[in-house]
DSSP file (Angstrom, degrees, kcal/mol; ACC not computed):
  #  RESIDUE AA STRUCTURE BP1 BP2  ACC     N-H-->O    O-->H-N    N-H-->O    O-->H-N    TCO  KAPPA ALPHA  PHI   PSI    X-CA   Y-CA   Z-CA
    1    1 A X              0   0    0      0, 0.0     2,-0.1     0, 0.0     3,-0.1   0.000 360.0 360.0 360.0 146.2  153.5   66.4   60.2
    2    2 A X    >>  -     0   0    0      1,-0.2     3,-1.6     2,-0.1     4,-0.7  -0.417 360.0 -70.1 -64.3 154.9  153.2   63.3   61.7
    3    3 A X  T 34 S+     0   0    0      1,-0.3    -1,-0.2     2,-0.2     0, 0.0  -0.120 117.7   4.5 -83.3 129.4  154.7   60.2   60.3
    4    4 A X  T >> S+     0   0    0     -3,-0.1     3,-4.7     1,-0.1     4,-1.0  -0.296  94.7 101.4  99.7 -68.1  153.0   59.2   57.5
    5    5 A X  H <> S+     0   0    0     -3,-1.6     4,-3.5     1,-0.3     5,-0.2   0.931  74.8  79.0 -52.3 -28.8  150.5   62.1   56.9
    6    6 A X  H 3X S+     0   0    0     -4,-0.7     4,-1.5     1,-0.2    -1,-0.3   0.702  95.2  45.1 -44.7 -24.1  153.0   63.1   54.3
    7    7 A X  H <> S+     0   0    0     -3,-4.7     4,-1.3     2,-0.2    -1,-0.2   0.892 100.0  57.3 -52.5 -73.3  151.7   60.7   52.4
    8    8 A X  H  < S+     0   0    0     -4,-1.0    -2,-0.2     2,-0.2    -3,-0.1   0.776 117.1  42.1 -40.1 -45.0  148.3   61.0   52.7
    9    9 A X  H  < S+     0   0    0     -4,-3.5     3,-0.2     1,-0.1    -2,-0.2   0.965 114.5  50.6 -76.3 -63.7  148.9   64.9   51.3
   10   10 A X  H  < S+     0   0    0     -4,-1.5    73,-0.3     1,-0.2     2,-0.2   0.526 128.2  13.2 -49.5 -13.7  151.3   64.1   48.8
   11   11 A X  S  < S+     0   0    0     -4,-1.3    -1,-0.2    71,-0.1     2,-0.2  -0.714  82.4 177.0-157.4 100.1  149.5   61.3   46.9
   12   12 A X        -     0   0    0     -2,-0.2     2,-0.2    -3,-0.2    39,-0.1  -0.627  26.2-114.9-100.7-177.2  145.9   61.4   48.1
   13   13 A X        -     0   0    0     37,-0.3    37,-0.8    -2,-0.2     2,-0.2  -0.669  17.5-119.7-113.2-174.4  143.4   59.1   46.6
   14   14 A X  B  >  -A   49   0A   0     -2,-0.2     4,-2.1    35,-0.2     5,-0.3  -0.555  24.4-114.6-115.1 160.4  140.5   59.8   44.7
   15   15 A X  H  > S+     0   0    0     33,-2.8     4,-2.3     1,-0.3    -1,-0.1   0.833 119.5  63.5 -63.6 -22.1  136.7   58.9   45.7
   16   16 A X  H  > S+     0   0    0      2,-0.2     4,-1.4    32,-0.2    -1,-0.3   0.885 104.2  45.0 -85.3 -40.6  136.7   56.5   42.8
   17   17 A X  H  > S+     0   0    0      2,-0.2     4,-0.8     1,-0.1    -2,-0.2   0.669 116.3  50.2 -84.2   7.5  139.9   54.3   44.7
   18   18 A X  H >X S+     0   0    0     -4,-2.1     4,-3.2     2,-0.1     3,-1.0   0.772 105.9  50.5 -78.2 -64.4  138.0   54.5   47.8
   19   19 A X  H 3< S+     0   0    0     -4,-2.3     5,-0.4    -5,-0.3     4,-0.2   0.772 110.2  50.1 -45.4 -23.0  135.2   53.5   46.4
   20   20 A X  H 3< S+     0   0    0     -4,-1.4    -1,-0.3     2,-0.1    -2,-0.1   0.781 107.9  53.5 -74.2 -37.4  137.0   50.5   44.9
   21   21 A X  H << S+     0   0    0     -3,-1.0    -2,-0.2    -4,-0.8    -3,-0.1   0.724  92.8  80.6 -43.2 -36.9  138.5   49.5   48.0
   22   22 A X  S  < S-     0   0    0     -4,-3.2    -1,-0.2     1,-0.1    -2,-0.1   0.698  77.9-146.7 -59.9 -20.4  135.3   49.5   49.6
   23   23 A X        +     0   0    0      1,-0.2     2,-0.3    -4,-0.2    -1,-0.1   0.893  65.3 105.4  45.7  43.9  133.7   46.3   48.7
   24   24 A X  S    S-     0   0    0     -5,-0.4    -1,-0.2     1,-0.0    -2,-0.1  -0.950  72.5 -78.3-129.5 147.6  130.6   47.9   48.8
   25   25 A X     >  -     0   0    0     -2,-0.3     4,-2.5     1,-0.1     5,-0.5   0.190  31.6-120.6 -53.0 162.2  127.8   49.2   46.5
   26   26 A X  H  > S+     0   0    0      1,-0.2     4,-1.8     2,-0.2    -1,-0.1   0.948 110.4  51.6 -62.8 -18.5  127.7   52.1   44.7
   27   27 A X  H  > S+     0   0    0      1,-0.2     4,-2.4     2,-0.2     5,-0.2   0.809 113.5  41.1 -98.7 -33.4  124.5   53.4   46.5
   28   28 A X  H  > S+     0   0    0      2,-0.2     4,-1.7     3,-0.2    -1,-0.2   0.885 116.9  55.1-100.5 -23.8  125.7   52.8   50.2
   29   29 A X  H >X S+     0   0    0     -4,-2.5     3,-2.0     1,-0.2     4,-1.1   0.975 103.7  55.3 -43.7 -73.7  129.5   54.3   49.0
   30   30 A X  H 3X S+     0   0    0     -4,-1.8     4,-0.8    -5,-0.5     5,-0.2   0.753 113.2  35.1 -15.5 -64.3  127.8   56.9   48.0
   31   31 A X  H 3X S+     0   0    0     -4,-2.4     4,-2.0     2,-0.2    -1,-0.3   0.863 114.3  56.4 -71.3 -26.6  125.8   57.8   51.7
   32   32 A X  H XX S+     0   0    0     -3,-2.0     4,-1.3    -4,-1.7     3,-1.1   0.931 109.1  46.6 -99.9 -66.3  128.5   56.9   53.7
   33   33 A X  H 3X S+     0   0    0     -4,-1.1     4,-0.8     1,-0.3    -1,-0.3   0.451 108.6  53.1  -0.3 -44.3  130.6   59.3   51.9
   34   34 A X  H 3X S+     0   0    0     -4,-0.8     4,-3.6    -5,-0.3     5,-0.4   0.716 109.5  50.2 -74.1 -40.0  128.3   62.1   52.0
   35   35 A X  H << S+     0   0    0     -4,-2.0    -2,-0.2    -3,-1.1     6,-0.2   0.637 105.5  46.7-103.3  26.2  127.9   62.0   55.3
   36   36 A X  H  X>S+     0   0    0     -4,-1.3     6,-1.9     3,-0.1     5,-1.2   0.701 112.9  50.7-113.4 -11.5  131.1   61.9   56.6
   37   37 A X  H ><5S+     0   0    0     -4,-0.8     3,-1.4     4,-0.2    -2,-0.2   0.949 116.2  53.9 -63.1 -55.3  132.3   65.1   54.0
   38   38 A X  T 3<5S+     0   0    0     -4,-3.6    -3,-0.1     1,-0.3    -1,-0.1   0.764 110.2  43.2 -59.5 -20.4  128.7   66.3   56.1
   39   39 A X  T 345S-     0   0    0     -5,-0.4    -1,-0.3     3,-0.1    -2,-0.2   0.805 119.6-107.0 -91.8 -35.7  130.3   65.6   59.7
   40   40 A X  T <<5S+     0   0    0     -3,-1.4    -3,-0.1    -4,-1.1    -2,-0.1   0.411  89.7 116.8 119.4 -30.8  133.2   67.0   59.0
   41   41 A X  S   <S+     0   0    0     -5,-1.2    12,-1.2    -6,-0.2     2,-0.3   0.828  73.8  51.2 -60.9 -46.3  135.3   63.9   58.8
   42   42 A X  B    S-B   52   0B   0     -6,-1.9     2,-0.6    10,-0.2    -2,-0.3  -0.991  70.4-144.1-111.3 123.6  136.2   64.4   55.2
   43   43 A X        -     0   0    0      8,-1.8     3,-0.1    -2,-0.3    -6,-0.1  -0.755   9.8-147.9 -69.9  64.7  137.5   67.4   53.4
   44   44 A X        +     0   0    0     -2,-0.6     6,-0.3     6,-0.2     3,-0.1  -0.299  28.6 165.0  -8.0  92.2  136.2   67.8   50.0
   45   45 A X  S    S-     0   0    0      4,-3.9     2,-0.2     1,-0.2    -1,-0.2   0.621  71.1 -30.2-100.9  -7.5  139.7   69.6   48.0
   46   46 A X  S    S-     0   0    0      3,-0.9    -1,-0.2    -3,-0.1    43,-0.0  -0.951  76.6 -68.0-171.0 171.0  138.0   68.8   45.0
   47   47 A X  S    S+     0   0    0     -2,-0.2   -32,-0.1     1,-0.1     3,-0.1   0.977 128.8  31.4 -56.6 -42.3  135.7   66.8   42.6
   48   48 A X  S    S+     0   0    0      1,-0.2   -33,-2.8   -34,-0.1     2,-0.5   0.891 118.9  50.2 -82.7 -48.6  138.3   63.8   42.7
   49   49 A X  B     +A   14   0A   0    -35,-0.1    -4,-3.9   -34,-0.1    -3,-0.9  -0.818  43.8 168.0-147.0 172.8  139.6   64.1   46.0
   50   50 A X        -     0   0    0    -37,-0.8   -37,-0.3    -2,-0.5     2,-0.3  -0.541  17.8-155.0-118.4 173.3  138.9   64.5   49.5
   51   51 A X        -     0   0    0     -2,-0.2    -8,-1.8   -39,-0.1     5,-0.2  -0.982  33.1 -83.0-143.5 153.1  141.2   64.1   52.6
   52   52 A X  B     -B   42   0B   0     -2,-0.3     4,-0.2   -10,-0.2   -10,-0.2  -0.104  34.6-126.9 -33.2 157.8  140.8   63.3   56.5
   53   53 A X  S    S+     0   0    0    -12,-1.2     4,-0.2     2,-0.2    -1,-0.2   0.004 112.7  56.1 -99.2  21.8  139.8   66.3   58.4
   54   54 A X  S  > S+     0   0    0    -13,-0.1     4,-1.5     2,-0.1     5,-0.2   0.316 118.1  45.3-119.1 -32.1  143.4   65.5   61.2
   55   55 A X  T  4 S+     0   0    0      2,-0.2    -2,-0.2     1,-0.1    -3,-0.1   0.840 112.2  41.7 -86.5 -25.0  145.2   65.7   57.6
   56   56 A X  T >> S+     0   0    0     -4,-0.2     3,-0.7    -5,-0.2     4,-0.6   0.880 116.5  54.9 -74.5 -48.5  143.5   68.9   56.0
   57   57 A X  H 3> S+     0   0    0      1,-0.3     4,-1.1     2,-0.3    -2,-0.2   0.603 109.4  42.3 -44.9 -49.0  144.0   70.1   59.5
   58   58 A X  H 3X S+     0   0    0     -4,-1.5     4,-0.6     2,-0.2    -1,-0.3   0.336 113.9  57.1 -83.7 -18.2  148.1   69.3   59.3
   59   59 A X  H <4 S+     0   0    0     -3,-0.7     4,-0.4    -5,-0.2    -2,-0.3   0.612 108.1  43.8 -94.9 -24.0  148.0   70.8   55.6
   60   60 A X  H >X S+     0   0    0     -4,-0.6     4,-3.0     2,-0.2     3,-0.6   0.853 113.5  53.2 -87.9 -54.3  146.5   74.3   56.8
   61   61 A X  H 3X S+     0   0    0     -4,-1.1     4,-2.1     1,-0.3     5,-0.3   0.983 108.4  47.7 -47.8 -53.1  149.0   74.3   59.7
   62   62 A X  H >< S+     0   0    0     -4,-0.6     3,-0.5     2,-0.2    -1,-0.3   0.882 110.4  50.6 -50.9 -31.8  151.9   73.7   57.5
   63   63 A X  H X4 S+     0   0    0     -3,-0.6     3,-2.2    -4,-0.4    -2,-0.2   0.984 112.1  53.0 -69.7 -67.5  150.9   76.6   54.8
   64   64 A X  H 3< S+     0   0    0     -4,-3.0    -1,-0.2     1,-0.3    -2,-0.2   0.582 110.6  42.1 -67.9   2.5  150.5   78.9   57.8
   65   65 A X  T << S+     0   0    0     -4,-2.1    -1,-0.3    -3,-0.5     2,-0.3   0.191  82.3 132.0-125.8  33.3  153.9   78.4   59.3
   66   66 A X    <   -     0   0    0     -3,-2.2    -3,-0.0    -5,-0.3    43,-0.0  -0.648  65.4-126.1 -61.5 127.9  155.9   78.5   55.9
   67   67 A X  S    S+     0   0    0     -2,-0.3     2,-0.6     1,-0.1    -1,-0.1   0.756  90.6  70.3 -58.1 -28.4  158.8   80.6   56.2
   68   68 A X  S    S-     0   0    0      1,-0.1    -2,-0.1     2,-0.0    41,-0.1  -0.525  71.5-140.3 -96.0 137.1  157.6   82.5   53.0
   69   69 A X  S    S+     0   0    0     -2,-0.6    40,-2.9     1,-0.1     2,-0.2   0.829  86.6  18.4 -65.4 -26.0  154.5   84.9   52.6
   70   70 A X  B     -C  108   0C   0     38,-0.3     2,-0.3    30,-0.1    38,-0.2  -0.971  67.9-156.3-163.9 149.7  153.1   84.0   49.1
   71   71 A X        -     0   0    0     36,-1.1     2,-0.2    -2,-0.2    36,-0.2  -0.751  14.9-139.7-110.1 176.4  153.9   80.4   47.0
   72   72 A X     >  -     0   0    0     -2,-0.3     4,-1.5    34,-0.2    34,-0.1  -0.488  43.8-102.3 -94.4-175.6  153.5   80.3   43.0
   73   73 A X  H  > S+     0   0    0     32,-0.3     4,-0.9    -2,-0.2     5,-0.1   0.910 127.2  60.6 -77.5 -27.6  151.9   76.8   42.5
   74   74 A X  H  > S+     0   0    0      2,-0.2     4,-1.4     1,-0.2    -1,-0.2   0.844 110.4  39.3 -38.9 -48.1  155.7   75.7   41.4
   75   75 A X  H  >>S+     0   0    0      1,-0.2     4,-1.7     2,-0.2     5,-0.5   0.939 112.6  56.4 -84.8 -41.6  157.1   76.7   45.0
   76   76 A X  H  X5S+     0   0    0     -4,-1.5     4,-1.3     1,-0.3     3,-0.3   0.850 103.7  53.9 -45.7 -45.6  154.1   75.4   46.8
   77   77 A X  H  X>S+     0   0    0     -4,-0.9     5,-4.8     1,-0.3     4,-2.2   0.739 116.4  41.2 -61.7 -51.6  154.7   72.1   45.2
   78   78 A X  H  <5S+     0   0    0     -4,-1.4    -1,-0.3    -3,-0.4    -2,-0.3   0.653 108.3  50.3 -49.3 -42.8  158.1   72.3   46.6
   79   79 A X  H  <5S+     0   0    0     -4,-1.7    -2,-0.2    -3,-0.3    -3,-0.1   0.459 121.5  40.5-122.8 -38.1  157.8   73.6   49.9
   80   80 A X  H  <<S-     0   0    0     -4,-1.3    -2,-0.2    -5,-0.5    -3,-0.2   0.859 109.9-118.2 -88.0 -41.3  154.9   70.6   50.5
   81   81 A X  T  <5 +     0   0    0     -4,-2.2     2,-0.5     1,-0.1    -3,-0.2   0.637  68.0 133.0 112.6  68.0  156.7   68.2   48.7
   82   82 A X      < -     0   0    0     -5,-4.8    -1,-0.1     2,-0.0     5,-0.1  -0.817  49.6-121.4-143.7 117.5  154.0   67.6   45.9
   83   83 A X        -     0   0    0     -2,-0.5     4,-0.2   -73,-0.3    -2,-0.1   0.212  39.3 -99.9 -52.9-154.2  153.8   67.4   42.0
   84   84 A X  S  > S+     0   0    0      3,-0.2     4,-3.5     2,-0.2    -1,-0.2   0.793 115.8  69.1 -31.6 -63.8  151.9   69.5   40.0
   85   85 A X  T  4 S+     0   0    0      1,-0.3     4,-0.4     2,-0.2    -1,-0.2   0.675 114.9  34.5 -92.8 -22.7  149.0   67.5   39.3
   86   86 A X  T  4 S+     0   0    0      2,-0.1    -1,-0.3   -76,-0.1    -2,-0.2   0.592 111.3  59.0-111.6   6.9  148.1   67.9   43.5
   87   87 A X  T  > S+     0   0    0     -4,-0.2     4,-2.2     3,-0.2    -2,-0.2   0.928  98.3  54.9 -90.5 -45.5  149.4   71.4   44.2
   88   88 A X  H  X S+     0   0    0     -4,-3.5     4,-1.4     2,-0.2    -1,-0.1   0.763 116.3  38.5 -76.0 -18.8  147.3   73.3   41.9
   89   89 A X  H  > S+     0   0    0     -4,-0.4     4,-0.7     1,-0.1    -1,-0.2   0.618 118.0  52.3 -94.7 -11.6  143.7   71.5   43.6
   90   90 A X  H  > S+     0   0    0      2,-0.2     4,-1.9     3,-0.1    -2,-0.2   0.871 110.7  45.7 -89.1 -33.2  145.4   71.9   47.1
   91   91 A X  H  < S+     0   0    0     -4,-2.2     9,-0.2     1,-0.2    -2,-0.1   0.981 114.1  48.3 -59.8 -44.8  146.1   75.8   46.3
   92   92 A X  H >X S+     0   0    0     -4,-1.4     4,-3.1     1,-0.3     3,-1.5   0.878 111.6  49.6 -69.7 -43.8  142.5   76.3   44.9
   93   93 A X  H 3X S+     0   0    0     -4,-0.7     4,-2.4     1,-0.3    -1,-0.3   0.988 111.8  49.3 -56.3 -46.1  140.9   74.5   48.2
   94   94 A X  H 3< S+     0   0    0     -4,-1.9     6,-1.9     1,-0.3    -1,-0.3   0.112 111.4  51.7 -95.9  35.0  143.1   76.7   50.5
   95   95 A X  H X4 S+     0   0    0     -3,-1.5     3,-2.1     4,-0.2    -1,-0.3   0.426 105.9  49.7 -82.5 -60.1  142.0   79.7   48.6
   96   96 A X  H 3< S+     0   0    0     -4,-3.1    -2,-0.2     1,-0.3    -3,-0.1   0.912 113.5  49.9 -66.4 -25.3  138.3   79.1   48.8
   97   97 A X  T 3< S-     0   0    0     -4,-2.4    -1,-0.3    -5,-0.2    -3,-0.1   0.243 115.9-109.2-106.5  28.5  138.6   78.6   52.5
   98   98 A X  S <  S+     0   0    0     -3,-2.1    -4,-0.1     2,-0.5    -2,-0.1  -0.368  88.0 107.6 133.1 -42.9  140.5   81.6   53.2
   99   99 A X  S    S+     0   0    0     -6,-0.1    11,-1.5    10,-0.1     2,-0.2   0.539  90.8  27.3 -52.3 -30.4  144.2   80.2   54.1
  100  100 A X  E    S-D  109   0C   0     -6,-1.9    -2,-0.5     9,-0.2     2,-0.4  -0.882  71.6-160.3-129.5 152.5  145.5   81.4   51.0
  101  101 A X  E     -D  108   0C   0      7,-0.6     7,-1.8    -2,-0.2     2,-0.2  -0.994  21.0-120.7-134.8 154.4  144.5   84.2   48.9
  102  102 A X  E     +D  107   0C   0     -2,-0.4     2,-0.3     5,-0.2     5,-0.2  -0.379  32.3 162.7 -78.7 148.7  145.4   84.8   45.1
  103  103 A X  E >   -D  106   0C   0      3,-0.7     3,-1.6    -2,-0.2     2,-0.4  -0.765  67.4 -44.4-157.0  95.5  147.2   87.7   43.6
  104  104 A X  T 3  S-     0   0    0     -2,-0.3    -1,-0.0     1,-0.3   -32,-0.0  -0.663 121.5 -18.1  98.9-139.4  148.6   87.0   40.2
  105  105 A X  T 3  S+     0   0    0     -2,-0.4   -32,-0.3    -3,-0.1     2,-0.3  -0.291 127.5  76.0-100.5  18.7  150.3   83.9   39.6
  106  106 A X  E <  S- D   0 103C   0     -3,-1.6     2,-0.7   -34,-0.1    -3,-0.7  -0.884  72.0-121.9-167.1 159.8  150.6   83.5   43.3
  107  107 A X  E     - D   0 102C   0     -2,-0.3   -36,-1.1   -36,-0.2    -5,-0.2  -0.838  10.7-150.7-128.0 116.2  149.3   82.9   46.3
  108  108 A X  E     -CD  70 101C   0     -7,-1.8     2,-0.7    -2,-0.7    -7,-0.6   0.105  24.0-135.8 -39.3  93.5  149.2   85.2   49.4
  109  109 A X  E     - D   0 100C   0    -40,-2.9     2,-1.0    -9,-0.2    -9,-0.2  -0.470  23.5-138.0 -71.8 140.2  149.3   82.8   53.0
  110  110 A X        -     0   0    0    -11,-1.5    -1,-0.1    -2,-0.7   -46,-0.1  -0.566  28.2-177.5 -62.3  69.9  146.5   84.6   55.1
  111  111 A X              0   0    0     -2,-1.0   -46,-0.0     1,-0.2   -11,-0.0  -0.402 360.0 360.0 -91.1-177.9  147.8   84.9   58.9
  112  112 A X              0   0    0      0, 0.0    -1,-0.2     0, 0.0    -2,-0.0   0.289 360.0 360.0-138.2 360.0  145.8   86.4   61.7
């Protein structure tokens, strides 16, 4: 990953400290936000948080070239460099969109 982006995966923020940053209303947070999850720009992983789409993009790559076939959420955490509290909403995203699939208590990378 590029310098930096480690960051951005490992401790992302939540829509509510963007939205705090913003110095803006709730109303026009609120649109500009939808439509850049609607462009493409932003990655939805969860209710709380989202990520750039160059950084979800660098987060898929890395699961698919892990030396291992299947994480628990423990190893995942490890292997990304990520507590808990963001491994278990980063597993479930890369489940629903394919990258990983579940079996058990762990989870299967997808190649093709």
């Amino acid at each position: 990953l590029a310098a930096g982006m480690d960051d951005y995966i490992s401790k992302p923020l939540r829509l509510e400290e963007y939205f705090a940053a913003s110095g803006v209303g709730r109303q026009t947070f609120d649109k500009a936000a939808a439509r850049l999850l609607k462009d493409g720009r932003l990655v939805r992983v969860n209710n709380e948080f989202v990520l750039e789409s160059s950084v979800w993009e660098a987060l898929k790559t890395r699961v698919r070239q892990a030396r291992v076939d299947s994480f628990t959420a423990s190893e995942f955490g490890k292997v990304i460099g990520l507590s808990r509290k963001y491994s278990v909403p980063y597993l479930e995203c890369l489940n629903r969109v394919g990258i990983l699939r579940r079996q058990g208590d762990r989870h299967v990378v997808v190649r093709h």
